[in-house]
N, C-alpha and C positions, 0 to 999 in steps of 0.2 A: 504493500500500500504506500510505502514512503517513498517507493523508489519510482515511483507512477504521481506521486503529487511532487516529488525533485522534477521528475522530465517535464512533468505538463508546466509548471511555474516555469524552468528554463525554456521552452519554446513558448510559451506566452509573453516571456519579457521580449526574448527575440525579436520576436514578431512584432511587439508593441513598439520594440525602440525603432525595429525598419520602419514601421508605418508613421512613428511623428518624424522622422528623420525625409520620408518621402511627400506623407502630407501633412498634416498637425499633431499637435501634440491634444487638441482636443478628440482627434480621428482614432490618438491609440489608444487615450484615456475609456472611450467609449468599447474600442476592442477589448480592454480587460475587462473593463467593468459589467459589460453585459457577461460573461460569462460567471462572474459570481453572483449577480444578482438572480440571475436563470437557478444557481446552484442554492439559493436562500430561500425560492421562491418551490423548489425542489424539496426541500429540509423540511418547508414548512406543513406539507401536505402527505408528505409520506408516510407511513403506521408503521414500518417497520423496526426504525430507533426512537425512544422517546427522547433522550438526549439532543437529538438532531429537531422533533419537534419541539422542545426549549426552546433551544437556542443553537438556529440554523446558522450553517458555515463555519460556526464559533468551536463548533462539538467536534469536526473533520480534525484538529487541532490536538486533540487528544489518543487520536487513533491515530495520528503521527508520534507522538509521543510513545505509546505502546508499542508502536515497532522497532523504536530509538533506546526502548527502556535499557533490554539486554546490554546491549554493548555499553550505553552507559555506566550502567552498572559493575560490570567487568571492567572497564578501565578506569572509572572515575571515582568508582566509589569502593568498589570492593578490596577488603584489605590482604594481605601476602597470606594471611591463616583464614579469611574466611571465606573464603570460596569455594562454593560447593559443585558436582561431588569432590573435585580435584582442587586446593588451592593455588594459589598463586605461589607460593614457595613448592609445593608439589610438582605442579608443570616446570617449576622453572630448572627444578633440579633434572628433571627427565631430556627435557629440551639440553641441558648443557651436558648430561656425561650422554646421550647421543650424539653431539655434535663433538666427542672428546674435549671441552671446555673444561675448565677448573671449577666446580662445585661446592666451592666454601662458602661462608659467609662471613659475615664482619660484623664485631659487636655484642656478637649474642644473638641466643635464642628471642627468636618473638611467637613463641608458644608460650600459653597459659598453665606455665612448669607447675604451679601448687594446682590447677582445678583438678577436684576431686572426677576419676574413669581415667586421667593420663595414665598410658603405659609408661615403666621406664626400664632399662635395661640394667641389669647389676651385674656390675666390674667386679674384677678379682683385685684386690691389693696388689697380686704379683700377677697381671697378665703376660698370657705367655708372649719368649722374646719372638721378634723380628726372623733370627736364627733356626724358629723352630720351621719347618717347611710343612703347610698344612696343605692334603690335597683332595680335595672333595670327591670321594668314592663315587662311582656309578650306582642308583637307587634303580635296581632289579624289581622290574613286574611280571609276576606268573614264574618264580623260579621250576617249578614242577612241569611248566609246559613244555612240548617240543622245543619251541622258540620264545626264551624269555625276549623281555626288553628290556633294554642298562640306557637309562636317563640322567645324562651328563650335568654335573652343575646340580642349582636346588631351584632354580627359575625357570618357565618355559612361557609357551603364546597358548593362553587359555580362548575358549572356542570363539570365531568370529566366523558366520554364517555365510558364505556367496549371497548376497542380496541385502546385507548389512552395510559390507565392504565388497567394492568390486575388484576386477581382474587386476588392477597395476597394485593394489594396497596387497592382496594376494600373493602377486608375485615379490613386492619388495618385502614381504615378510616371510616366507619360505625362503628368500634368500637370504636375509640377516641372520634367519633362527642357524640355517645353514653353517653360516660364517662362524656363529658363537657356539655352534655344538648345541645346540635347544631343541627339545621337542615343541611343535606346533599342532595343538588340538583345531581341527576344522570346522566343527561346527554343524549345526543342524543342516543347514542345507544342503547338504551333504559333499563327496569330493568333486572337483573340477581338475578340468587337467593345467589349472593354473596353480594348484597345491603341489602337484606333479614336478612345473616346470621350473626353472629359476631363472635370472638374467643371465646377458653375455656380457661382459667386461672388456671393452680397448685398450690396451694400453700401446701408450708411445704414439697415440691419434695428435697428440702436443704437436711431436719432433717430425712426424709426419710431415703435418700442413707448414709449419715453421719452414722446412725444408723446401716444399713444394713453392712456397713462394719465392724462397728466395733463389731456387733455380730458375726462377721461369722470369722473374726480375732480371737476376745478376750472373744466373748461370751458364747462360751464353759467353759469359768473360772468364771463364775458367776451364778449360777442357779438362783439368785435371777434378773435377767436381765429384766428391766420393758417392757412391751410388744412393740411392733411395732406400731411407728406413723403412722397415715392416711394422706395422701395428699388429700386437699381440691379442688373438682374442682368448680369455679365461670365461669360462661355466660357472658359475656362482649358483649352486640351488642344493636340495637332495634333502632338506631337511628329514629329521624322523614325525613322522606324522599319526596321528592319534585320530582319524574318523568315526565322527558321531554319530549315531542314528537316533533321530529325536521320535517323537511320537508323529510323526507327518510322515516319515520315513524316507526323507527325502534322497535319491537315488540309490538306494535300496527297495525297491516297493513292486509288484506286478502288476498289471494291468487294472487287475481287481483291489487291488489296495494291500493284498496282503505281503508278508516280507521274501524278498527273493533272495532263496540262500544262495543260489549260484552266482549272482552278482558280487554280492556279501564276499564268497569265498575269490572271485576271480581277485577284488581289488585287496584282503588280505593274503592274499600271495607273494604280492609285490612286496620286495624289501624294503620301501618307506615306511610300509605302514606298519608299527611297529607293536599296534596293541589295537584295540578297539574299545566302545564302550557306549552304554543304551542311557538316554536324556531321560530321566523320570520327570525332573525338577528344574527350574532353573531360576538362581535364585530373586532375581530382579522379577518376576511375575510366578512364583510357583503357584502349581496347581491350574494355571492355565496356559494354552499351547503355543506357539511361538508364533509372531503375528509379523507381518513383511506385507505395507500398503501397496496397494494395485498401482502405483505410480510408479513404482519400483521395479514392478516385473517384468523387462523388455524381453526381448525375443531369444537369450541367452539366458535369462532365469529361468522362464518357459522350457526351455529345451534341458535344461540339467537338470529342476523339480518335476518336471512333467506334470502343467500345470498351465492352464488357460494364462495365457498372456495379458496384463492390464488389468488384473482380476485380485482383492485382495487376497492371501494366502495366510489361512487361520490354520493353525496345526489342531489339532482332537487333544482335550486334553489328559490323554493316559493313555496308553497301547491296548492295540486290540487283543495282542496274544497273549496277553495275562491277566489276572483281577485277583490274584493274592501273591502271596511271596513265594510261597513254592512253586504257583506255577512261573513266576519269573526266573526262579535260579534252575527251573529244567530246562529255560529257554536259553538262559547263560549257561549253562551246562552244556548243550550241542553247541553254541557258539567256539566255545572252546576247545571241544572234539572238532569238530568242523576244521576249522580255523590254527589250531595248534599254537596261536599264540594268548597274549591276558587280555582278559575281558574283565570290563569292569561297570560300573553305573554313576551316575550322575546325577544326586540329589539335593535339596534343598530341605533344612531340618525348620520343621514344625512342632508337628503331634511326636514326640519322641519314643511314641510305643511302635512307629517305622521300623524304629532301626533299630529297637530293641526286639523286634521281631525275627530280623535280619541275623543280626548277633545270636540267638536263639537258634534260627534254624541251622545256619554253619556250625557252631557246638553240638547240634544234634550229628550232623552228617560230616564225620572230619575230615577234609582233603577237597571240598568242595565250595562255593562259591562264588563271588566276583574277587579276582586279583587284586583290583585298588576302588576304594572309592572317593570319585571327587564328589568333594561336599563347597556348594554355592550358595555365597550367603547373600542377604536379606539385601543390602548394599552394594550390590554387584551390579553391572551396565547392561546398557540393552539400548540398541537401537530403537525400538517400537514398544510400550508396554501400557496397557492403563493404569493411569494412577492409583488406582485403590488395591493394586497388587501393588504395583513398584514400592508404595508410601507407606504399608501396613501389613501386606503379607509376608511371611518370611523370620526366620531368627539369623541376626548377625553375626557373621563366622566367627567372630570372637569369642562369643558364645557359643557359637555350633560345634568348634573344634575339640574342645575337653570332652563336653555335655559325649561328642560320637566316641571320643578315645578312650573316657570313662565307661562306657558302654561295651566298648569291644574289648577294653581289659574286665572287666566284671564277666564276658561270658567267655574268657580265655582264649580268644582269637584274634587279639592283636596283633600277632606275631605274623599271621596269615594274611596279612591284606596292608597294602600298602595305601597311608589317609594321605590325598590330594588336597585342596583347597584354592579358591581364588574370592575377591569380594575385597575391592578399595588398597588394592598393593600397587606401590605408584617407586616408592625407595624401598633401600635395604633395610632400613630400621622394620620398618612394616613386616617386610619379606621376614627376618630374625624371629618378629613377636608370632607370627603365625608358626613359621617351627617350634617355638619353643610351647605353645602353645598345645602342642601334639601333632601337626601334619607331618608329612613327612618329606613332602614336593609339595611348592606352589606354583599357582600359575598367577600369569594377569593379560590382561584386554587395550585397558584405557593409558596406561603409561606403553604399553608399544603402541598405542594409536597416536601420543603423544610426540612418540620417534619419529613418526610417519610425516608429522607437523600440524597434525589436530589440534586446535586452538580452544577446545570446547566451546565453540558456540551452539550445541544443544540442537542441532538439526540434523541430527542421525537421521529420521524418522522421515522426512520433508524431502528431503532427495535434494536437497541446497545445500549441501555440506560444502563451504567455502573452501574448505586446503583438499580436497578431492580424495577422502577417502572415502566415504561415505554416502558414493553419490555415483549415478550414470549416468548423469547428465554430461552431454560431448564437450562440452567446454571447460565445466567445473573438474570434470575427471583429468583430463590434462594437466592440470597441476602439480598433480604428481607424479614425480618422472621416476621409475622405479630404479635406473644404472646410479640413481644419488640416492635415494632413499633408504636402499637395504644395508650399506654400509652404517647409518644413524640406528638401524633396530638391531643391527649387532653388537652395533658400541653398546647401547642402550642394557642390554641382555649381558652382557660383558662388567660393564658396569656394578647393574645387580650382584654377582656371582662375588665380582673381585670387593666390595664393600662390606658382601657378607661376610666372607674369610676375616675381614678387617676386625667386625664385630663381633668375630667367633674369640680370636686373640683377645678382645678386650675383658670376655666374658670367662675366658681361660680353658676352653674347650677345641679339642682338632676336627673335630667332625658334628653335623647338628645332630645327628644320633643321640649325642650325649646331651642333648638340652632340654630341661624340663621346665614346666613352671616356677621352680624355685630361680630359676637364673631372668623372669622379669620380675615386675610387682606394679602394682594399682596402687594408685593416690587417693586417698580415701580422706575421711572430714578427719580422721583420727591419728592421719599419718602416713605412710608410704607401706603396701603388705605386700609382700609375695606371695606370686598369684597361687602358688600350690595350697598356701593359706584359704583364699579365697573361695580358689574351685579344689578340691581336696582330691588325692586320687582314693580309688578305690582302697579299700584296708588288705592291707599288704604288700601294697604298690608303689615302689620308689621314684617311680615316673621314667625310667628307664626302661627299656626296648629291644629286641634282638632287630641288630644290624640291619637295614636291608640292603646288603649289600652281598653281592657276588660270594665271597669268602664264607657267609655264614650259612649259605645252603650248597658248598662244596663247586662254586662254578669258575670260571676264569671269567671276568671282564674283557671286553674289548680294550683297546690300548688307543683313547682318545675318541672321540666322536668320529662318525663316516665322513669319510670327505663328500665334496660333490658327485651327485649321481643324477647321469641325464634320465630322463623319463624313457622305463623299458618301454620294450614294443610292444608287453601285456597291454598297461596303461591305454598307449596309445591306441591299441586295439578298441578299449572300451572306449575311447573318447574321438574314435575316428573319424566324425562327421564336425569335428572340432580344429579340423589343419584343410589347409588350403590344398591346390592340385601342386605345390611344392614342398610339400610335406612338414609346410613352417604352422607355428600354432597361432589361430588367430584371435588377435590383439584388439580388441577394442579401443587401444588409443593409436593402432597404425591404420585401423580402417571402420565402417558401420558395416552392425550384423543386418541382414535382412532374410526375412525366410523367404526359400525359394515355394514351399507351399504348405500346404494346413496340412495337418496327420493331426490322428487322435494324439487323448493326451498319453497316452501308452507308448508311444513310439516319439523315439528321436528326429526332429527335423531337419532336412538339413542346410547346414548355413553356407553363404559365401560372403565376402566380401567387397565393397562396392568402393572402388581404388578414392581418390581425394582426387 
């Protein structure tokens, strides 16, 4: 609305100044004027605002205002700690150890160090020295299966959906995660073969052109002119990927709606994919299904959901193939046969007799299952969600994290299952209080979207995502150019990892294995407690953990994360109506999709290209 009363005022003055400039100044007076007087005489008679029937033309003033409010508010008023979800010292820290910038500050904390709920970390007198080399174990999921998984680091890229974020945020984040050795959870919408792909890398494009000119300038005066450099091209991608199957089931699903194992099984074949894992919850709207507005859906959502085009996309909210907990863990049962790799679930704690049920039935049946579960708390991001879930439904993981660990240690299969977590982790401090809280791996969303150069202006949802992650829009998407971007989410992911080792030292521990509730504490009206005070473990329970790591279920680790791996010709197999007749993958920001013709929604259409 604001940017529609800017243009129309600047082509009105326009106008007004040619027109006194060619005939009078009384000739322009009357061009503007009539048109607000038309717009008073409009205000006055209309029923649909009562404000505008008041006071006509006066009211339009206000509805500028509310479109101006946001950004005002974010630059003018809001302070470096309150800004929600993400502050202004939160971004700003994400933003600089992406960009490798220095991340100190000066002066002091401007946190509300005495308000009572502040976390704080508690130091050892003697933290360990500098000397001691600490190197964070691979965190093994499913050691019993054929093919565990070894999750490098303690931070990864928790789930962001195809239709959330498009093809280039995609690709710059499969390759960052790539760079730092991360896992990247995909998200409900299921995979694309831009999860698959990664960027291509120039190098020596500088020395190149530098050269090229100056031969073709001055080169003629030198016979003796040394030959022409070659630009190096490097593969940046391969990341380990983690595919979600939400309750919509999106590409995973038959015609009829129900689940296709043979798809299922082709895309865990591929050695990206390194685990799997079914969306029960999710914690920014639990209980209800995942929701992606029909503005959103162009002719490549359509085609990888298999789902009417321009149409909104509500997910069901609970799966068809279960409706109690046994029959869920028979379903993750054959996942796991199937598949040979960890299966795990994806919840959002409420009613706590959930997982107290869960806990329950794995004690009854030993050796059975989900590998890990992530738990999404109350506070967690979402592109699209109604407010009376986002604002009210939900427990926050701060809370959720014991409440499940307490649980799984009271039914004696903690040892068995590896706790996930994501919900408002933006720095390493965050990242520390949630391990030490009980997870075991975190993820996060909104500080790699951060990476990416998300500014949070709050229109995930709208498809006007100004820094172009969050959007299909042909223009806005251009923004971000993924050969600069995925270098900022590996610094970023990098960052995380190396801050944490920082605050493992201070706290006097070599691995987070070793960290319990007693190593933070809560500021209380009556003083500063440790949190194991607080939330108490089980009686018996020192808050310690068997390993999850390699060594303590007899395995060998890999030795470093996978390098780059281009996309097999499995993959491409399934994605084969997704590359051009030159066998390149097609890019939404090198050309537009258009469908060559309608097919059900059951079937793949297929795309091409239409050149710029």
């Amino acid at each position: 609305m604001f940017k529609i009363y800017l243009a129309a005022a600047a082509i009105t003055a326009f106008v007004g100044a040619v027109i006194a400039r060619i005939f009078s100044v009384e000739v322009a007076v009357l061009f503007i004027g009539l048109p607000c007087l038309l717009t008073v005489l409009y205000d006055l008679f209309q029923r649909k605002h009562s404000l505008g029937r008041a006071f006509p033309a006066l009211w339009r003033g206000r509805l500028i205002a509310e479109e101006m409010r946001p950004e005002f508010q974010q630059y003018f008023i809001e302070t470096n700690t309150s800004g929600k979800p993400a502050s202004r010292n939160d971004r700003s820290w994400s933003y600089a150890s992406s960009k490798g910038e220095p991340t100190d500050i000066s002066f002091g904390t401007e946190k509300e160090y005495h308000q009572p709920g502040q976390i704080h970390i508690r130091h050892k007198g003697m933290p360990l020295p500098d000397r001691v080399k600490i190197d964070l174990k691979p965190i093994v999921l499913g050691p019993t299966r054929r093919q565990p998984a070894y999750l490098h680091g303690r931070f990864g890229v928790s789930d962001m959906s195809f239709g959330s974020i498009f093809e280039r945020a995609k690709q710059a984040i499969t390759s960052g995660a790539a760079e730092a050795g991360a896992v990247v959870c995909l998200g409900e919408g299921g995979p694309t073969p831009y999860d698959f792909s990664g960027v291509y890398v120039q190098h020596g494009l500088k020395d190149l052109w530098s050269w090229r000119v100056r031969h073709y300038l001055f080169g003629w005066a030198n016979k003796n002119w040394r030959q022409e450099p070659k630009a190096v091209s490097r593969y940046i991608g391969g990341a380990q990927l983690i595919p979600e199957i939400g309750t919509g089931k999106f590409g995973f699903k038959n015609a009829d709606g129900s689940f296709d194992w043979e798809r299922y099984k082709a895309f865990m074949a591929d050695p990206s994919c390194v685990a799997s894992k079914f969306k029960l919850h999710q914690g920014a709207k639990p209980g209800g299904g995942g929701h992606l507005p029909g503005y959103k859906v162009n002719k490549l959502i359509s085609n990888i959901r298999r789902i009417p085009e321009g149409r909104d996309c509500i997910s069901p909210n609970c799966f068809d193939e279960w409706d109690s907990v046994p029959g869920m863990m028979e379903f993750i049962t054959r996942a796991q046969e199937e598949t040979g790799k960890p299966v795990g679930i994806k919840i959002a704690i409420g009613d706590d007799s959930f997982i107290e049920e869960i806990a329950q039935w794995m004690s009854d049946n030993p050796g059975m299952g989900p590998d890990f579960i992530h738990l999404d708390g109350g506070e967690g991001g979402t592109g699209s969600a109604p407010l009376m879930l986002a604002d009210y439904v939900g427990m926050s993981i701060l809370h959720a994290i014991p409440l499940v660990d307490n649980v799984l240690r009271k039914h004696g299969v903690r040892n068995r299952v590896v706790l996930m977590s994501s919900g408002k982790v933006f720095n390493p401090a965050q990242l520390f209080i949630q391990l030490a809280l009980g997870s075991d791996y975190v993820l996060g969303a909104r500080g790699v979207m951060f990476s990416l150069g998300c500014i949070q202006a709050k229109k995930c949802g709208t498809n006007q995502c100004p820094s172009g992650v969050a959007t299909n829009h042909w223009w806005l998407k251009r923004a971000l150019v993924p050969v600069e971007k995925y270098t900022r989410t590996g610094n970023y992911i990098k960052a995380m990892n190396r801050y944490l080792v920082t605050l493992l030292r201070v706290a006097g521990k070599t691995d987070t294995y070793y960290l319990t509730r007693n190593d933070i504490m809560q500021v209380t009206t009556s003083g500063e407690v440790p949190m194991d005070q607080i939330v108490p473990y089980p009686a018996g329970c020192d808050g310690l953990r068997l390993a999850p790591v390699a060594e303590s279920y007899g395995l060998t680790a890999p030795d470093g994360a996978p390098g780059p791996r281009p996309m097999s010709d499995a993959i491409r197999a399934l994605f084969g109506e997704f590359f051009d007749e030159h066998g390149r993958l097609i890019n939404g920001g090198e050309g537009m999709f258009d469908v060559k013709e309608q097919a059900p929604a059951a079937q793949l259409v297929q795309l091409s290209v239409r050149k710029k």
